[in-house]
DOPA-780283 format. One record per residue: residue in one letter; x, y, z of N, C-alpha, C, O in turn; residue number from 0. Coordinates in nm, 4 decimals, padded with zeros to 6 digits, m for minus. Each point is the difference from the previous one (the first is absolute). Layout:
REM DOPA-780283
PT | res | nxx | nyy | nzz | caxx | cayy | cazz | cxx | cyy | czz | oxx | oyy | ozz | n
PT | a | X | Y | Z | X | Y | Z | X | Y | Z | X | Y | Z | NUM
...
***
This chain:
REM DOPA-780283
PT | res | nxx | nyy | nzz | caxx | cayy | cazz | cxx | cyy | czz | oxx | oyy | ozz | n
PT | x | m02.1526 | m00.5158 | 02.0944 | m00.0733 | m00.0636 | m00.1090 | 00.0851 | 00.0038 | m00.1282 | 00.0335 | 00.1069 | m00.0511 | 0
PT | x | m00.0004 | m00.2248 | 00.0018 | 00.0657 | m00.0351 | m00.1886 | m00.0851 | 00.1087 | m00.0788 | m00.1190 | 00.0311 | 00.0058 | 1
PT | x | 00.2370 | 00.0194 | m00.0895 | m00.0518 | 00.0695 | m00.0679 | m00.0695 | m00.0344 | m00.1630 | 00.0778 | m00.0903 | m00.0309 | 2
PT | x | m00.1305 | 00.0978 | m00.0369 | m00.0818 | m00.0952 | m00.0624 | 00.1310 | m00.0292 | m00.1217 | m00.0250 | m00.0955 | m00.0736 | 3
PT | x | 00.1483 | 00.1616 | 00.0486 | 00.1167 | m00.0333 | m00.0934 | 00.0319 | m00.0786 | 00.1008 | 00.0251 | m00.1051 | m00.0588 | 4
PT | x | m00.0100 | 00.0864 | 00.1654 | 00.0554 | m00.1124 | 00.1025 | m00.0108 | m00.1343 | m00.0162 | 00.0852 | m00.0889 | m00.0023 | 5
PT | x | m00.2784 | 00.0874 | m00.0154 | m00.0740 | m00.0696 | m00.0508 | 00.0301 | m00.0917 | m00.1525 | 00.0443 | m00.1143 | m00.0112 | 6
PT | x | m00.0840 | 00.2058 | m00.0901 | 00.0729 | m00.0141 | m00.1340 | 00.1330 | m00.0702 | 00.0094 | 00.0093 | m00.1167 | m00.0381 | 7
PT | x | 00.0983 | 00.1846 | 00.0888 | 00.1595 | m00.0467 | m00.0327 | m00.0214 | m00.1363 | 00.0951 | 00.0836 | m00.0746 | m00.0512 | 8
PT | x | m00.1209 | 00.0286 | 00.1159 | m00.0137 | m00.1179 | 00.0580 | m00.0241 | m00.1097 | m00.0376 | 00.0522 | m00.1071 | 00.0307 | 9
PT | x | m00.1808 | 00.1449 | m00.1395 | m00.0634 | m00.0874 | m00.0882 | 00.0775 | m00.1508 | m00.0905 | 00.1226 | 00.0113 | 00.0022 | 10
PT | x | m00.1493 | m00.0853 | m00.0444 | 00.0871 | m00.1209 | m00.0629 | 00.0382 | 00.1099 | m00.1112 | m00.0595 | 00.1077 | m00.0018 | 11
PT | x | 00.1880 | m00.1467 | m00.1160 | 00.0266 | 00.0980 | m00.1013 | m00.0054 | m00.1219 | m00.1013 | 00.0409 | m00.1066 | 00.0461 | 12
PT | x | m00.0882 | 00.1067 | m00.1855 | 00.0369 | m00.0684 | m00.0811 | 00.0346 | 00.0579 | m00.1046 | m00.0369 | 00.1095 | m00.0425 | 13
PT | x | 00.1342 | m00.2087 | m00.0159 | 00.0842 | 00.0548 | m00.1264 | m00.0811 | 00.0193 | m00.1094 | m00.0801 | m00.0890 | m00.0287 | 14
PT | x | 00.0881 | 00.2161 | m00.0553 | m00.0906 | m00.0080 | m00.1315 | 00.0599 | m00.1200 | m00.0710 | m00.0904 | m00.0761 | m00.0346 | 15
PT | x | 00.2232 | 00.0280 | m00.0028 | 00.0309 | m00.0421 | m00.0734 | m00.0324 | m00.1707 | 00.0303 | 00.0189 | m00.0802 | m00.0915 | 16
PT | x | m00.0653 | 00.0365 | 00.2182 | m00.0334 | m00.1430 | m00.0058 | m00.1760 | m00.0169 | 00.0341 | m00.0697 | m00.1009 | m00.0113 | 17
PT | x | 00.0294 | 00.2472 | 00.0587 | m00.1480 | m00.0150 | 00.0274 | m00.0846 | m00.0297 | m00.1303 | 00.0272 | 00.0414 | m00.1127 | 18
PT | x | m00.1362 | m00.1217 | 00.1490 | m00.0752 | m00.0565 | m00.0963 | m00.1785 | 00.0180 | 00.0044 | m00.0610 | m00.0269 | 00.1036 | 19
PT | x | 00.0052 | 00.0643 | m00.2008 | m00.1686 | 00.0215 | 00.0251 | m00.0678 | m00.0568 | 00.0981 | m00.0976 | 00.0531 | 00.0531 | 20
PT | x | 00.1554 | m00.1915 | m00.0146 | m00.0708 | m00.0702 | 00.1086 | 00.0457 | 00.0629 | 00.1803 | m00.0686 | m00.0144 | 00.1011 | 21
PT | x | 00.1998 | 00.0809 | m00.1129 | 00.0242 | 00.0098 | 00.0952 | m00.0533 | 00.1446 | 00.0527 | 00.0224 | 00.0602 | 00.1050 | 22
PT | x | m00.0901 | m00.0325 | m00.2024 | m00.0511 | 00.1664 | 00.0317 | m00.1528 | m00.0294 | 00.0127 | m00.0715 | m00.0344 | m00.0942 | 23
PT | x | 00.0150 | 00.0597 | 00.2738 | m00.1218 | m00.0049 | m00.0413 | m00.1369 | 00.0834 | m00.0543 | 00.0145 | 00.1222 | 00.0004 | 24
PT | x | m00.0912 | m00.1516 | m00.0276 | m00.1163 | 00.0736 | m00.0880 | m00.0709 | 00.1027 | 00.1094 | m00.0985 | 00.0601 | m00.0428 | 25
PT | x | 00.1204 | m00.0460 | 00.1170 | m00.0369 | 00.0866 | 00.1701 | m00.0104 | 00.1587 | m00.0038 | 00.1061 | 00.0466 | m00.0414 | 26
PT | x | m00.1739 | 00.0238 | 00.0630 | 00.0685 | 00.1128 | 00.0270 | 00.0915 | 00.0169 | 00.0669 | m00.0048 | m00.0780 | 00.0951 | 27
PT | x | 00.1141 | 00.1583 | m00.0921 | 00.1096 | 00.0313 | 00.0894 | 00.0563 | 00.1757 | 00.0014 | m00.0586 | 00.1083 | m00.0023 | 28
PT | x | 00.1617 | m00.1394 | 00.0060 | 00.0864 | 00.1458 | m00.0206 | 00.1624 | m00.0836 | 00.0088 | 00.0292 | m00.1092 | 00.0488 | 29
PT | x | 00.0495 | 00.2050 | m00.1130 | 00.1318 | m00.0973 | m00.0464 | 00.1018 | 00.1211 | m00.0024 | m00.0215 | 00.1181 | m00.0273 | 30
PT | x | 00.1393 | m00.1824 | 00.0640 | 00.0955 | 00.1091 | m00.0572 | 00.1269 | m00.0968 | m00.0577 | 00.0199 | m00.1112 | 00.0488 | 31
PT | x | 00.0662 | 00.1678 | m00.1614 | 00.0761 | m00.0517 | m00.0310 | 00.1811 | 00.0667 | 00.0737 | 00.0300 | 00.1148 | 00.0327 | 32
PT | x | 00.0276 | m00.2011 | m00.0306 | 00.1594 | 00.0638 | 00.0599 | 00.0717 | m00.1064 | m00.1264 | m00.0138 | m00.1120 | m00.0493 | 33
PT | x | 00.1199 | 00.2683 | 00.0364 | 00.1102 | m00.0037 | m00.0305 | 00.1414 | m00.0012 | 00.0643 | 00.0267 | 00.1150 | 00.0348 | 34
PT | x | 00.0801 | m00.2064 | m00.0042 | 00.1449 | m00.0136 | 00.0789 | m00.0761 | 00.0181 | 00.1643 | 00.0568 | 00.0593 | 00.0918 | 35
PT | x | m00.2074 | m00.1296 | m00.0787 | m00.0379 | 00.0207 | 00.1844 | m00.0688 | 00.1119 | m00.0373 | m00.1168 | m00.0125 | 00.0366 | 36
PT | x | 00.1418 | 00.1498 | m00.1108 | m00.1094 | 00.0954 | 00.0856 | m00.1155 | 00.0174 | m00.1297 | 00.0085 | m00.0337 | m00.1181 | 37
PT | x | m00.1054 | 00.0932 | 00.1855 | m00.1246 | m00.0085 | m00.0590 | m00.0076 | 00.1141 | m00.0829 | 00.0244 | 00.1140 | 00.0398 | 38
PT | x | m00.0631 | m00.1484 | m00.1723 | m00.0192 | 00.1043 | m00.1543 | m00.1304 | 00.0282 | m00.0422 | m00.0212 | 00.0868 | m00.0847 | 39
PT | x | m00.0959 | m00.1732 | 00.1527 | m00.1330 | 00.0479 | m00.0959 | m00.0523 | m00.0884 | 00.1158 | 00.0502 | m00.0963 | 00.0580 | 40
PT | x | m00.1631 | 00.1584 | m00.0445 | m00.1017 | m00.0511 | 00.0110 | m00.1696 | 00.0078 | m00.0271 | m00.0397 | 00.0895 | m00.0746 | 41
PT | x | m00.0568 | m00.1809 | 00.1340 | m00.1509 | 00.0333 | m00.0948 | m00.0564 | m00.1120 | 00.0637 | 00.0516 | m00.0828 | 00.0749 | 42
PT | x | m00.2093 | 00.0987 | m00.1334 | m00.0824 | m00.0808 | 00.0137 | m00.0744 | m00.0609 | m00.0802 | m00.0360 | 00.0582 | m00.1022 | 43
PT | x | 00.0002 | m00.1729 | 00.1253 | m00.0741 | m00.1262 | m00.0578 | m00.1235 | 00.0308 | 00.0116 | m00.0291 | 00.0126 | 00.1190 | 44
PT | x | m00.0576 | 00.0054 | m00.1888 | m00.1674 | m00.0060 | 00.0448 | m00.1017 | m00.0287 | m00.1252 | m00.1189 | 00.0310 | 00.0080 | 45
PT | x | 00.1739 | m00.0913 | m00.1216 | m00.1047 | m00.0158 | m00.0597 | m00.0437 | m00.1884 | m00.0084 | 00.0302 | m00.0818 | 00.0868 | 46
PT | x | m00.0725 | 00.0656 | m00.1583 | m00.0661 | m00.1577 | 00.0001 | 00.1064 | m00.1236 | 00.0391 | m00.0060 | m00.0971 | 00.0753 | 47
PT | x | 00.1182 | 00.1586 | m00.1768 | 00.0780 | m00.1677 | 00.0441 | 00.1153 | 00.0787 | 00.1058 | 00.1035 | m00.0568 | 00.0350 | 48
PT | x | m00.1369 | 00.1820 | 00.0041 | 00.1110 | 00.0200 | 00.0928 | 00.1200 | 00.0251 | m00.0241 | 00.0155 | 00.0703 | m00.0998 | 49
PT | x | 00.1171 | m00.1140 | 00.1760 | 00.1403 | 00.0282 | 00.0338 | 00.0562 | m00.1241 | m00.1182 | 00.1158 | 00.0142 | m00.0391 | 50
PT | x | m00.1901 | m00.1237 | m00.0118 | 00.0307 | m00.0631 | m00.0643 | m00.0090 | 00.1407 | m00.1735 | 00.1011 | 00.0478 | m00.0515 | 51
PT | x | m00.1792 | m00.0320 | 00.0263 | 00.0054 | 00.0927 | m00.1183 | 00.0782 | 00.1285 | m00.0326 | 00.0494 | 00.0499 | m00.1010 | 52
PT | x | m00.0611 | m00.0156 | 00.2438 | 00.0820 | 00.1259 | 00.0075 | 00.1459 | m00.0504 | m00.0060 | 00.0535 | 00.0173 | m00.1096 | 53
PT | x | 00.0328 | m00.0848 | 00.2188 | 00.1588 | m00.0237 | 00.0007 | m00.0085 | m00.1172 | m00.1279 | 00.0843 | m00.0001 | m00.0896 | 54
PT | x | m00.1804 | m00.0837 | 00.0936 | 00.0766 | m00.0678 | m00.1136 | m00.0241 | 00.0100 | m00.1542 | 00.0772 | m00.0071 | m00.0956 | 55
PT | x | m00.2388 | 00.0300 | 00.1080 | m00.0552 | 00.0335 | m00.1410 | 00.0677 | 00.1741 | m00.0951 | 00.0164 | 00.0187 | m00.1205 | 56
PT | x | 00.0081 | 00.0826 | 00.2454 | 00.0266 | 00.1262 | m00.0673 | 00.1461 | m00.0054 | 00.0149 | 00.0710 | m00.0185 | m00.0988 | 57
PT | x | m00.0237 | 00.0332 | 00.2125 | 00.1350 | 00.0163 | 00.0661 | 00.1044 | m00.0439 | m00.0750 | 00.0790 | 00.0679 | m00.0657 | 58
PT | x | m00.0855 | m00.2399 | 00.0857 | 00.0944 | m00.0535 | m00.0320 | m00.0450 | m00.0845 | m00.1642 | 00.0395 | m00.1084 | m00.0429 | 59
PT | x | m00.1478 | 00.2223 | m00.0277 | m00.0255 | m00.0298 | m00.1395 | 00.1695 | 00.0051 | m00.0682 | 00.1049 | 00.0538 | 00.0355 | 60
PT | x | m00.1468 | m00.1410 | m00.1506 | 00.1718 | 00.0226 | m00.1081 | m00.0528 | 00.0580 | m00.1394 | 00.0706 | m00.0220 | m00.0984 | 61
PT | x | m00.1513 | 00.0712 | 00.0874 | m00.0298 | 00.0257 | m00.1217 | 00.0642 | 00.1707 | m00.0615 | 00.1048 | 00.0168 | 00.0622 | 62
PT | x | m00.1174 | 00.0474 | m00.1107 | 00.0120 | 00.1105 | m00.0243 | m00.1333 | 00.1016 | 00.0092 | 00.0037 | 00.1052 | m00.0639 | 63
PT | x | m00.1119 | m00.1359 | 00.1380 | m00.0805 | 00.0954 | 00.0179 | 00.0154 | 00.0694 | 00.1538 | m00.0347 | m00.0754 | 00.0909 | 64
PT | x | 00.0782 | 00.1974 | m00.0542 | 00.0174 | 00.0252 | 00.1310 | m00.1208 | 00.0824 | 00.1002 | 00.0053 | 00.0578 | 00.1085 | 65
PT | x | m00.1175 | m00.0878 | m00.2111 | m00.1097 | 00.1091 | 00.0785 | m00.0615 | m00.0576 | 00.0840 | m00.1056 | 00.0591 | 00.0228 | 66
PT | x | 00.1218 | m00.1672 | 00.0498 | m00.0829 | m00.0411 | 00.0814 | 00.1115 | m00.0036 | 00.1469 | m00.0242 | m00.0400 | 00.1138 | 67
PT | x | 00.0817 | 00.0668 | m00.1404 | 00.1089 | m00.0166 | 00.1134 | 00.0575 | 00.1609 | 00.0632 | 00.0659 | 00.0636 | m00.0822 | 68
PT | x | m00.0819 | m00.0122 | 00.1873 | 00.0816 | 00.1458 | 00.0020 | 00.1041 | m00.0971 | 00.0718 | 00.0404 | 00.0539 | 00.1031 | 69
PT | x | m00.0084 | m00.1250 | m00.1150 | 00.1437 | m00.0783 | 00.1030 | 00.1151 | 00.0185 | m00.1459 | 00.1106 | 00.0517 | m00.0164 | 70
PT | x | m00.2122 | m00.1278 | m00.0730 | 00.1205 | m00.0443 | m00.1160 | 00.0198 | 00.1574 | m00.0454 | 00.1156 | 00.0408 | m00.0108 | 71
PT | x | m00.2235 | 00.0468 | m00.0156 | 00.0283 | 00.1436 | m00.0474 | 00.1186 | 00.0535 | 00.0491 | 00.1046 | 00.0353 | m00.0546 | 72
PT | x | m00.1539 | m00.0374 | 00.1995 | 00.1326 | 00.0671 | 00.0709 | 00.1265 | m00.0260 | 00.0235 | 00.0869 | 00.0827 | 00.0279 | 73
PT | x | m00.0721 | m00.2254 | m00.0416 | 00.1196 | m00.0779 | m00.0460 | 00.0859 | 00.0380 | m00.0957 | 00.1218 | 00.0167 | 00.0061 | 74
PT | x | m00.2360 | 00.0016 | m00.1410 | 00.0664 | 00.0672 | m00.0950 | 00.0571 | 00.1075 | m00.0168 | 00.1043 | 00.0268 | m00.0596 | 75
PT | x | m00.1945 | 00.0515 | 00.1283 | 00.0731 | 00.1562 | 00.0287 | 00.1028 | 00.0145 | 00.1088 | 00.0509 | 00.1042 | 00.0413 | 76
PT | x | m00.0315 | m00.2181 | m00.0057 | 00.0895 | 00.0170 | 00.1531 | 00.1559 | m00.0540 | m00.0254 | 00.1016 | 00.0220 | 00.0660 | 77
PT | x | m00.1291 | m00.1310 | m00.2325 | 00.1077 | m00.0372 | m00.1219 | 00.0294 | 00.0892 | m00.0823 | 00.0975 | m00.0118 | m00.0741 | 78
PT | x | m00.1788 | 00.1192 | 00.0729 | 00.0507 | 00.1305 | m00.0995 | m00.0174 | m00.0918 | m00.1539 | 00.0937 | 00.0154 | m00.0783 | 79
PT | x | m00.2101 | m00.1100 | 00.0327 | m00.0674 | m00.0631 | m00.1254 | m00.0834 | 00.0909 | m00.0706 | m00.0020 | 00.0326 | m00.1186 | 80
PT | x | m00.1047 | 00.0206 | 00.2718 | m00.0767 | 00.1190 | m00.0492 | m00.1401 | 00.0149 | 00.0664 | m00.0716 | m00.0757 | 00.0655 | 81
PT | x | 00.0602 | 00.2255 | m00.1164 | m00.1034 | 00.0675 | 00.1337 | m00.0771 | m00.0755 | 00.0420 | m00.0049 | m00.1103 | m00.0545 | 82
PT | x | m00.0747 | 00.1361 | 00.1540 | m00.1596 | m00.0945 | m00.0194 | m00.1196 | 00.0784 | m00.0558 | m00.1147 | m00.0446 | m00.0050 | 83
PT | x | 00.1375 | 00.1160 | m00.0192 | m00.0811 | 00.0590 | m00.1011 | 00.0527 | m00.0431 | m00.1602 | m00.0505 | 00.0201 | m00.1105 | 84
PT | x | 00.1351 | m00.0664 | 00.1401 | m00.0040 | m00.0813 | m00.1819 | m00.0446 | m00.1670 | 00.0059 | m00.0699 | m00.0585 | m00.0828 | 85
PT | x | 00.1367 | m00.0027 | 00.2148 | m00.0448 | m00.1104 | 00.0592 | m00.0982 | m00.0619 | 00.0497 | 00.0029 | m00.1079 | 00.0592 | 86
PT | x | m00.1252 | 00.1987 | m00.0901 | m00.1048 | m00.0230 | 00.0730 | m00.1014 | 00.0158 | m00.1382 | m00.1212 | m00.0164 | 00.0135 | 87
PT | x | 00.1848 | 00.0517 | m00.1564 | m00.0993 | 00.0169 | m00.0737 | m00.0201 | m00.1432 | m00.0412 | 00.0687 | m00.0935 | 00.0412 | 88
PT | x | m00.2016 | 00.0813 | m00.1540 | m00.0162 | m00.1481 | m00.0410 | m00.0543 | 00.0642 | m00.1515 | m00.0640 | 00.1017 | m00.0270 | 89
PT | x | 00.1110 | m00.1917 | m00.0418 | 00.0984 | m00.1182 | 00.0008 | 00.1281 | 00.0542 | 00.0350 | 00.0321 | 00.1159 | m00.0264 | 90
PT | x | 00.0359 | m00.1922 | 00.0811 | 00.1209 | 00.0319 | 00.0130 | 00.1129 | 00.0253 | m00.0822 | 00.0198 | m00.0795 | m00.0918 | 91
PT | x | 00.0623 | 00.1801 | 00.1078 | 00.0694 | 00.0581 | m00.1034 | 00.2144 | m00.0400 | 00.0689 | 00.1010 | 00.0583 | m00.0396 | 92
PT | x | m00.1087 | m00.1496 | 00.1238 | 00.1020 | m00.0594 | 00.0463 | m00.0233 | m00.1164 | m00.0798 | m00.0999 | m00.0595 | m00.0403 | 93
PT | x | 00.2229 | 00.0461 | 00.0303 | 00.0929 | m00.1539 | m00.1101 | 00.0215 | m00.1112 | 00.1213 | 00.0361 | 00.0408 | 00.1103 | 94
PT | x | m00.0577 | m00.1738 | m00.1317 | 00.0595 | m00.1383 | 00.0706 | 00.1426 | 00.0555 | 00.0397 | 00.0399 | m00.0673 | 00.0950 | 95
PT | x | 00.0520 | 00.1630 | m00.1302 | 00.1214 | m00.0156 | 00.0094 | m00.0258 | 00.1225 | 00.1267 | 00.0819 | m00.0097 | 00.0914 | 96
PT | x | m00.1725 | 00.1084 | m00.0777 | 00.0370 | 00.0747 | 00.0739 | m00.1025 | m00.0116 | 00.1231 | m00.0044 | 00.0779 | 00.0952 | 97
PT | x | m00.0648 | m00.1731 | m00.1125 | m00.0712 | m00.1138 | 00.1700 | 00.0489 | m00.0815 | 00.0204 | m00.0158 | m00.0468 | 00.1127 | 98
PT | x | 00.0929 | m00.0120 | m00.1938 | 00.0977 | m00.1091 | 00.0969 | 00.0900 | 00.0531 | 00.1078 | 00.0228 | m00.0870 | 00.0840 | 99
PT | x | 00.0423 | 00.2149 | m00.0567 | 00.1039 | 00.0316 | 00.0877 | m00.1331 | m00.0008 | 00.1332 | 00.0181 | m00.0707 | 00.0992 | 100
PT | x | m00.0991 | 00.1242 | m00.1076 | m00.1566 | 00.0215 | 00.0841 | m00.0105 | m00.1381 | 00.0398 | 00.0658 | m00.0212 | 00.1020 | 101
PT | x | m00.1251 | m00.0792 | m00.1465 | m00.0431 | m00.0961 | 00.0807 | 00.1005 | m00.0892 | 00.0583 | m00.0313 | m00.0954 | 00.0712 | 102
PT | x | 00.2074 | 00.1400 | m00.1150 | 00.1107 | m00.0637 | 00.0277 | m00.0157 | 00.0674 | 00.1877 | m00.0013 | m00.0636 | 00.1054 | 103
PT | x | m00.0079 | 00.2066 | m00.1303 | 00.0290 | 00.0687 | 00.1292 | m00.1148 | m00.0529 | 00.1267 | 00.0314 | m00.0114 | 00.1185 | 104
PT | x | m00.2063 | m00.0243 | m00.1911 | m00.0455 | m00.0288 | 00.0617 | 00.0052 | m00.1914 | 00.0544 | m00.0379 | m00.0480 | 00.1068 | 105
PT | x | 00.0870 | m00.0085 | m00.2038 | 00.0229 | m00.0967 | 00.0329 | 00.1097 | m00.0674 | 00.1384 | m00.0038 | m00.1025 | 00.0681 | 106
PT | x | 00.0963 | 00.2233 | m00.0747 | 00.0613 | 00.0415 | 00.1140 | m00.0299 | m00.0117 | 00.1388 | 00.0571 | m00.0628 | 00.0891 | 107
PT | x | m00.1835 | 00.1540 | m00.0884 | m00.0493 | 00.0330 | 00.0929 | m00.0739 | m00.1053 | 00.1018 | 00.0131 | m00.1162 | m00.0385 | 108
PT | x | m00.0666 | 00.1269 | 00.1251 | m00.0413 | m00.0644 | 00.0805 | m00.1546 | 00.0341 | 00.0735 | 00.0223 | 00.0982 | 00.0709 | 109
PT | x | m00.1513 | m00.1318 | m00.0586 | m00.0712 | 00.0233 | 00.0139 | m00.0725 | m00.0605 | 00.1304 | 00.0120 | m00.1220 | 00.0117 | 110
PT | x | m00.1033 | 00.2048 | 00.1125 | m00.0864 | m00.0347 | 00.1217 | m00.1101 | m00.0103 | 00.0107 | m00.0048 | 00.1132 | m00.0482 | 111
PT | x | m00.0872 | m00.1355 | 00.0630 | m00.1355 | 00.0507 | 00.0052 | m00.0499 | m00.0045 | 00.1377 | 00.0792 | m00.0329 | 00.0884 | 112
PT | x | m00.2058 | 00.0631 | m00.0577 | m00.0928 | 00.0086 | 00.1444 | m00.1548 | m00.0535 | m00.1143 | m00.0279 | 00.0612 | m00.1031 | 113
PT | x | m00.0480 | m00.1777 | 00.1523 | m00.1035 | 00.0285 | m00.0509 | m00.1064 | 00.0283 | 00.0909 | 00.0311 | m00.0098 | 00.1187 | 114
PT | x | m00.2013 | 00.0570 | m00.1557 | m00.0356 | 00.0626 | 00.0688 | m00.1506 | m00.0458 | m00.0318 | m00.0103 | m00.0587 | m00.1078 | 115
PT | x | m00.0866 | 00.0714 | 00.1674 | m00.1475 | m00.0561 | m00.0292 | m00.0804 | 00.0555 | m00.0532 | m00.1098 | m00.0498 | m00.0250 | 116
PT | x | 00.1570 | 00.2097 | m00.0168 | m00.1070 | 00.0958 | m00.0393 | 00.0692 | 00.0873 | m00.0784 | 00.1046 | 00.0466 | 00.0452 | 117
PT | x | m00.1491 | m00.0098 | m00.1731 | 00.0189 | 00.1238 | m00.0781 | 00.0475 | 00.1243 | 00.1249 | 00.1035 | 00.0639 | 00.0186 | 118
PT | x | m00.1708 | m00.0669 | 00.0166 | m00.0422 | 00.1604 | 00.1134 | 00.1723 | m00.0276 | 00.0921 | 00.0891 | 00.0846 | 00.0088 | 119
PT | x | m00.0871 | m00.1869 | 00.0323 | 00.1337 | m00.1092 | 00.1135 | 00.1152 | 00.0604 | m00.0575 | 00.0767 | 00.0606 | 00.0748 | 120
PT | x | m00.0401 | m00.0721 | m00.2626 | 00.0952 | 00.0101 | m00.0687 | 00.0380 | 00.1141 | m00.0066 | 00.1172 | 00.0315 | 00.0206 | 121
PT | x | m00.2268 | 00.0658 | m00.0562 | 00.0333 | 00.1796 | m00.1015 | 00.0292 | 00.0478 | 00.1590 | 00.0973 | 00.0753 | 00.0017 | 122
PT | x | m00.1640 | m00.1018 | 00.1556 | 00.0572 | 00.1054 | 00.0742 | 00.1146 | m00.0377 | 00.0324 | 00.0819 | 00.0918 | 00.0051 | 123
PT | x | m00.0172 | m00.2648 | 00.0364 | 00.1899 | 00.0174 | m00.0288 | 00.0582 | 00.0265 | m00.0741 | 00.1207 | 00.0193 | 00.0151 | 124
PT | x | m00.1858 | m00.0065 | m00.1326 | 00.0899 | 00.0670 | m00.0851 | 00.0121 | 00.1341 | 00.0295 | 00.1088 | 00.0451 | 00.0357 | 125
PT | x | m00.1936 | 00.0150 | m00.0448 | 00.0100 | 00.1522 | 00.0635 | 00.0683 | 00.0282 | 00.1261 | 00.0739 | 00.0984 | 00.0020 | 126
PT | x | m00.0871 | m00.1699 | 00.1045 | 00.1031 | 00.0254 | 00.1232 | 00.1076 | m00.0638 | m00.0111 | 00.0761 | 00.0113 | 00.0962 | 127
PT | x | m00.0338 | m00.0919 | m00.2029 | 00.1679 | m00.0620 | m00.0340 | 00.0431 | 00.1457 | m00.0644 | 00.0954 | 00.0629 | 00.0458 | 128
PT | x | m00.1587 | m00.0250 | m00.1342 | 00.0192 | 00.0950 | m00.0645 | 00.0645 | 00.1308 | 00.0441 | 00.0964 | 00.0626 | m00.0441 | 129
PT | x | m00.1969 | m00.0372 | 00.1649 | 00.0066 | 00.1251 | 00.0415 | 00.1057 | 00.0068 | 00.0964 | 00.0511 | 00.1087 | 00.0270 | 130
PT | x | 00.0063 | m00.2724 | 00.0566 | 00.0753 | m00.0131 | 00.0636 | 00.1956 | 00.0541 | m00.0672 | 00.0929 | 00.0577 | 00.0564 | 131
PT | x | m00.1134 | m00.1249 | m00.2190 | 00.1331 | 00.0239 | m00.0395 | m00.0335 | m00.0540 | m00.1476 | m00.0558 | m00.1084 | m00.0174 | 132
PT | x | 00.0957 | 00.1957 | m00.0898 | m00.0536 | 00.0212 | m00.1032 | 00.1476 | m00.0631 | m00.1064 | 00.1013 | 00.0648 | m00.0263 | 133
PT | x | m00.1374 | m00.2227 | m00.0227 | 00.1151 | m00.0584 | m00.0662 | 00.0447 | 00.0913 | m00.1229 | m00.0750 | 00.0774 | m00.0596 | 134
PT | x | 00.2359 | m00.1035 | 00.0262 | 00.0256 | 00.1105 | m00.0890 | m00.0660 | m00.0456 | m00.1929 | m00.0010 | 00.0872 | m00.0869 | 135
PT | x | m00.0321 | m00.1905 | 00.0673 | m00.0828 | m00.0216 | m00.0895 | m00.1418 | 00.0265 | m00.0152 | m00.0536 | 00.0176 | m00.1095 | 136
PT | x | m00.0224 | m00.0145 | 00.2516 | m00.1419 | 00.0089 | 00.0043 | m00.0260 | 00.1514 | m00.0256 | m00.1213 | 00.0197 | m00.0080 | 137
PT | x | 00.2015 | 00.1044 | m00.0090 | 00.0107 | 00.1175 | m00.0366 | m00.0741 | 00.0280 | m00.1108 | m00.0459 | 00.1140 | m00.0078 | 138
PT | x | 00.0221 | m00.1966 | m00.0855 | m00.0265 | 00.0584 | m00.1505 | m00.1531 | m00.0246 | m00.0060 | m00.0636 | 00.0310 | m00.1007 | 139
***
């Protein structure tokens, strides 16, 4: 039996940097993003508009607020910009100059999803993706 990262890494990948609101749908899901092929974070989709709000509305936000995102947090801390405990406060106390290297890195990146029919469908793959192999961003 595939193991459910089997699953995941299989998945279509799209580029942050050409994906667009329409191409992300409003669904629940669960998603992981890869960096150079291997996988850095992953999570789940489960509130109203879904995998569309989460990867595109928080994720791949450009603004300088980073609290809605632990992807972009950890990004930051993973750029040595700064903790996520400073990154996670609001208002935000990061400059345009020091989230741009952040959404450059995530723009990079490349993103999968699985969608799923049920709240309940989403949080337990996430939990057994999870428990299977724990991405080195999804740590924080």
């Amino acid at each position: 039996m595939p193991t459910l990262w089997a699953e995941m890494n299989a998945r279509p990948r799209r580029s942050g940097s050409s994906l667009t609101s329409t191409d992300v749908p409003k669904t629940v899901g669960v998603y992981a993003w890869y960096r150079d092929g291997q996988a850095i974070y992953a999570g789940r989709a489960v509130g109203a508009k879904g995998l569309n709000e989460r990867v595109w509305r928080n994720h791949l936000a450009k603004g300088s607020d980073l609290s809605r995102s632990s992807f972009r947090r950890n990004v930051c801390e993973h750029l040595g910009i700064a903790d996520t405990t400073v990154s996670r406060i609001r208002p935000t106390r990061l400059s345009a100059a020091d989230v741009e290297p952040i959404n450059a890195w995530i723009r990079y990146c490349e993103v999968a999803w699985i969608e799923f029919d049920t709240v309940e469908e989403a949080k337990g793959y996430e939990l057994r993706l999870l428990s299977e192999w724990m991405p080195p961003l999804s740590r924080k």
